[in-house]
N, C-alpha and C positions, 0 to 999 in steps of 0.2 A: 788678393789685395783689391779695395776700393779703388776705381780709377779713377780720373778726370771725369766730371759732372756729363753724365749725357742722358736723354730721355729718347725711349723707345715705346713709341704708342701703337704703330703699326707692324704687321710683322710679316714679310712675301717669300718664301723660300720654297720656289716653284719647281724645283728639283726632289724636292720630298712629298713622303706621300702623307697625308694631314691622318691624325689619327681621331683627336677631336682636341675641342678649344674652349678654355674656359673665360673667364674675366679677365682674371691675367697672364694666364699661361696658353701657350702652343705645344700641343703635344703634334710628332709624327711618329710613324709605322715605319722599324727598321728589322721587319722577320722578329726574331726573340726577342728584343730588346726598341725602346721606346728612346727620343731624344726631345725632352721636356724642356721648353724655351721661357723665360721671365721676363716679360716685357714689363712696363713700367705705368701698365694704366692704375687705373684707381677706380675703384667702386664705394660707393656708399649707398643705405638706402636701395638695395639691391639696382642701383642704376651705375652706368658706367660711366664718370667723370669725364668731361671733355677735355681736361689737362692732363698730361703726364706727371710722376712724381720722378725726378732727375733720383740715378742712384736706386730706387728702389728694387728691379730688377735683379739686381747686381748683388743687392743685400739680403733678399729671401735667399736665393742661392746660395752664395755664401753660407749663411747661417746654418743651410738647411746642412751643406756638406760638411760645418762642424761637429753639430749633434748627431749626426750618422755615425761618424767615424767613433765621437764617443761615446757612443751606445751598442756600438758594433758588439763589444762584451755579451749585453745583454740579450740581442737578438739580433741576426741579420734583417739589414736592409736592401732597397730597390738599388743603392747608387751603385754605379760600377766606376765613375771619375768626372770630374767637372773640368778637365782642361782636353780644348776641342781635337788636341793634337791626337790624345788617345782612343776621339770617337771613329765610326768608320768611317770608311771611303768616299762614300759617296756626302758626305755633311762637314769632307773638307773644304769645300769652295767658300762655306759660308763663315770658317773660322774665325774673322775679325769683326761679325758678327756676335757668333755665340759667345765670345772670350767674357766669361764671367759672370755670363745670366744662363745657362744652359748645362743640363745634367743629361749624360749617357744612362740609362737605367736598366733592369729585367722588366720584361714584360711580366706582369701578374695575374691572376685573375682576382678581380676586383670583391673585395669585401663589401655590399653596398650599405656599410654603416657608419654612421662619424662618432668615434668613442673618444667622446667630453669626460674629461677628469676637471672638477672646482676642487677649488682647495680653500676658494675666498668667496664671501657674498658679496656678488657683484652682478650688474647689466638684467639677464633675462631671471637669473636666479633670485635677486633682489625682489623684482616686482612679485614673483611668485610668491615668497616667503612671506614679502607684506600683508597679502590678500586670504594666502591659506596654511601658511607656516611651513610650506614645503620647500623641498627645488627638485624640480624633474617630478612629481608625484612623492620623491624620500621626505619623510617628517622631519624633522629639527627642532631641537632646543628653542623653549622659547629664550626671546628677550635677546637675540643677536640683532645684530648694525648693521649698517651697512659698512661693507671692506669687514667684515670678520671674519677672522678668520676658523675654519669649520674644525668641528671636533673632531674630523679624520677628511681625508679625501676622499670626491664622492666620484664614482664613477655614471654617468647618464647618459645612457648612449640615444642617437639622435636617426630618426631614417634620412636619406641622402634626399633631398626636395630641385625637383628640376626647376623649378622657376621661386621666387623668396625665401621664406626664412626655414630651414629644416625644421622637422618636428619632434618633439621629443618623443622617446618608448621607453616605459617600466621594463627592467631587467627579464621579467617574465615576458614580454613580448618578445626579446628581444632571444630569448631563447625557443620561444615558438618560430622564430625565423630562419634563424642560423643552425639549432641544436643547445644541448647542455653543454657538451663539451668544446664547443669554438665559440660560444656564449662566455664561458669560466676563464677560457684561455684568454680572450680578447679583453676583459675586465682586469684579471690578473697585468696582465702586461702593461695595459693603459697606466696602470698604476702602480705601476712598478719604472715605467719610465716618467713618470710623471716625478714619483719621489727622486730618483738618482736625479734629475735633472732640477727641483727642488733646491735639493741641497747646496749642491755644488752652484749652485747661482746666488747663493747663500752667502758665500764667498766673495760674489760680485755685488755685493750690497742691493740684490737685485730679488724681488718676490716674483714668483711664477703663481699668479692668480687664478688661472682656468686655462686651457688649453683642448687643441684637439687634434686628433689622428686617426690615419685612415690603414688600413690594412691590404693586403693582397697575399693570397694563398699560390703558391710556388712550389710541387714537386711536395705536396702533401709539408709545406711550411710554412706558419704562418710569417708574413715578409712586411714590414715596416715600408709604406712607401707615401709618393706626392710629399708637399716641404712638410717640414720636422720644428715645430717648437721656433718657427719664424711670426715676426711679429702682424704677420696678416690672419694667423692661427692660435696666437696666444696672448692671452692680458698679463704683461709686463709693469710692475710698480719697483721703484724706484725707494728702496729701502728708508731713504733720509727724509721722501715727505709723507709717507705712509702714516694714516691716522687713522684708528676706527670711528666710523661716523662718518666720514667725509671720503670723497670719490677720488679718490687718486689717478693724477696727471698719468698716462698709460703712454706706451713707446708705440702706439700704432695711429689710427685714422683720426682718432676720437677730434685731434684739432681741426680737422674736416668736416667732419660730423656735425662737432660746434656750433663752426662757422656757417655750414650751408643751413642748419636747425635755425641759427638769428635769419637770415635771409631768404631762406625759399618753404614752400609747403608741400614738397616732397611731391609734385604733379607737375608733369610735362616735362622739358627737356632743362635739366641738372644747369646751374650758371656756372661760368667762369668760375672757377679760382684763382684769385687776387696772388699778386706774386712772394707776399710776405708770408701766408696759410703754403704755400710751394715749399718756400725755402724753409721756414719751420718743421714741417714732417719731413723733412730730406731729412735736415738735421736730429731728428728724434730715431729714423731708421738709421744713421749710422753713428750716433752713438750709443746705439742700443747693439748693433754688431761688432764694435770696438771694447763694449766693456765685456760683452758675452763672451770675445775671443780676446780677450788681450792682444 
């Protein structure tokens, strides 16, 4: 459950041992298994927002623990439970912390690819297609829009980039990296959870526009892990304004993005956001976690 409004920018849990840390996540080191924390910052423009988003935390988690569970079918996943009672011992003191933004998980060894499934022309794939009629280096049909939707789902996997925007790699690189065969598996599945998760959001009046996921290999298996199909990870449209031609309102940053795109030049330190741009994206991550989970 969504709780009472609270924002978590900072994160101290000096009794654990830091495993590493992203934008918005705190991972720590518990032997086999990993205790992944969602704080509530906010990044755009690869820089990190001086506001928190109230809620936000609380709603990758969530999300991330529905589509685990129903995908679980499909493939296993990293989670092992998101309620702090069931983590270990030593990460009880911080339970009234973690309650809600925090996943217990298996440690993996890391896949270091991000496999991008489009389904729609939108964002980086747009501009590409304008200029070369591609997206990722794949050709396409001439004469698509923008929001069109593509004549299958394209799989384009990305290398993992330590500092701005990841890069994209040809499926052939991408098997000069990994091999043929965790190359074919990693594509196949991307898009095979991409579809079941498709559909059934189909249901939710809701379009699953692009997305992305990350892998980790487990006792010779390939393991679904980090968040799942949450709106920091996937372009979410809203079935009833959906237009081809026109860029559809999304359930993630974009009204941040926006806003700081009219006001700043993306140099030096990131301004304020204005408390009405707060309370907006609160509101767009969870009702985008209420319609996904009823």
């Amino acid at each position: 459950m969504i709780q009472e409004p609270t924002v978590l920018t900072t994160l101290n849990l000096p009794k654990l041992t830091p495993f590493k840390q992203g934008k918005v996540r705190h991972v720590y080191d518990l032997g086999d298994t990993l205790l992944m924390v969602a704080t509530d910052r906010v990044s755009a423009f690869d820089y990190i927002l001086p506001n928190g988003i109230p809620e936000k935390g609380r709603v990758l988690t969530q999300i991330t623990d529905f589509w685990c569970h129903f995908l679980s079918s499909l493939l296993p996943t990293h989670l092992i439970s998101v309620n702090p009672n069931d983590f270990p011992k030593e990460t009880q003191v911080y339970n009234a912390l973690l309650q809600g933004r925090s996943m217990w998980v298996k440690k993996t060894q890391l896949i270091e690819i991000e496999c991008v499934v489009r389904g729609y022309l939108a964002g980086s794939g747009w501009k590409e297609y304008q200029t070369q009629g591609t997206v990722a280096s794949v050709p396409l049909p001439k004469g698509l829009s923008l929001a069109s939707k593509l004549p299958e789902p394209l799989f384009t996997p990305a290398i993992k980039a330590q500092e701005g925007h990841d890069e994209n790699i040809s499926f052939e690189q991408l098997v000069a990296i990994v091999g043929p065969e965790l190359a074919n598996s990693l594509k196949t599945l991307s898009l095979a959870i991409y579809n079941k998760a498709a559909v059934f959001l189909e249901s939710k009046d809701l379009i699953l526009a692009d997305t992305k996921f990350e892998f980790g290999m487990l006792n010779g298996e390939i393991i679904l892990i980090d968040e799942v199909l949450t709106p920091d990870s996937s372009r979410y449209w809203d079935k009833s304004t959906y237009k081809v031609g026109e860029s559809p309102p999304s359930f993630d940053k974009q009204i941040i993005r926006d806003y700081l795109e009219s006001v700043w030049n993306k140099e030096g330190v990131p301004p304020q956001l204005p408390a009405h741009i707060i309370e907006k994206t609160t509101q767009k991550y969870i009702e985008l976690f209420e319609r996904v989970t009823s």
